[in-house]
C-alpha positions, -999 to 999 in steps of 0.1 A, spaced: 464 305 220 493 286 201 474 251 202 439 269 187 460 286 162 480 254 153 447 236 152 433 262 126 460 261 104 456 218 101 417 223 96 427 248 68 454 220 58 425 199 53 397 218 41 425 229 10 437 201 -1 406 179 6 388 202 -17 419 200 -43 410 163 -47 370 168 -42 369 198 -72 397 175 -98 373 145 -91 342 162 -100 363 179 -129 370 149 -143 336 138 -147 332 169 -177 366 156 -192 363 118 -194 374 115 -236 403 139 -232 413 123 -193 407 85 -207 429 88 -241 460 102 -221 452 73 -196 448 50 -228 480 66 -243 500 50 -213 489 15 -224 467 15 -190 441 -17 -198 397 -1 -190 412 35 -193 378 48 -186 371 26 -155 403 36 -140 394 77 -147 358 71 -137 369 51 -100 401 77 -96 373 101 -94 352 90 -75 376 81 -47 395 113 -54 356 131 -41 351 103 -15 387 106 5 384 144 0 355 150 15 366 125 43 391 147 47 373 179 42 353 163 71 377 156 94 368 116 93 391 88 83 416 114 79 447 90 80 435 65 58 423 92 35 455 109 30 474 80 22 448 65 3 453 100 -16 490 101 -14 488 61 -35 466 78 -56 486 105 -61 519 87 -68 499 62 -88 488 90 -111 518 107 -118 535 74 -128 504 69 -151 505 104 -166 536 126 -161 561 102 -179 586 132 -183 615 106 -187 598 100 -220 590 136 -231 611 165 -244 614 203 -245 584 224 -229 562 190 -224 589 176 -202 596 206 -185 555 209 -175 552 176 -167 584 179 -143 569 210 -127 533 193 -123 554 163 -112 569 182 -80 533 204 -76 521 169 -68 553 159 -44 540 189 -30 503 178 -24 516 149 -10 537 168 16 503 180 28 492 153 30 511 137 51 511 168 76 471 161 73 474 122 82 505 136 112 477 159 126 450 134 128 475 106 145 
């Protein structure tokens, strides 16, 4: 009873955070000018090449994990991406007042995502 219960709990692992990245990568794809000047802001060189292949990888390794494939190499291919993004985009060190403070509290959201991750990529090892 404890193993099938433990089991559900890393499918619903899966299935939530896989279709955090699946839903933000489809998102993006009806905010590409906003999503590719803040990218653009950072001094990141083919802004909207980087946007458009975040997302679609974002979709791809979620629904491998959503899936229950690849899971490993999925979630740290998500947790790079992760990381990657919030070097790119929450800069806090360089912001002040309520704009810092946000992109400090999306900062450790995404530590977060990342901690589920890596309980998704434990579970599949």
């Amino acid at each position: 009873m404890q193993d099938d219960l433990a089991f559900l709990i890393l499918i619903l692992d899966r299935l939530l955070i896989g279709g955090f990245f699946l839903a933000a990568g489809i998102h993006h794809f009806f905010v590409i000018v906003p999503i590719t000047d803040a990218i653009e802001a950072r001094g990141i060189p083919f802004a909207k090449w980087v946007l458009l292949s975040g997302s679609v990888f974002q979709i791809a390794a979620g629904l491998l994990l959503m899936l229950g494939f690849f899971v490993v190499t999925a979630a740290f291919g998500l947790i790079i991406f992760t990381l990657a993004a919030s070097v790119m985009l929450l800069n806090f060190w360089d912001m002040e007042g309520t704009a810092r403070d946000s992109a400090i509290s999306s900062w450790k959201s995404n530590m977060a995502i990342i901690g589920g991750l890596l309980t998704a990529a434990a579970a599949a090892m």
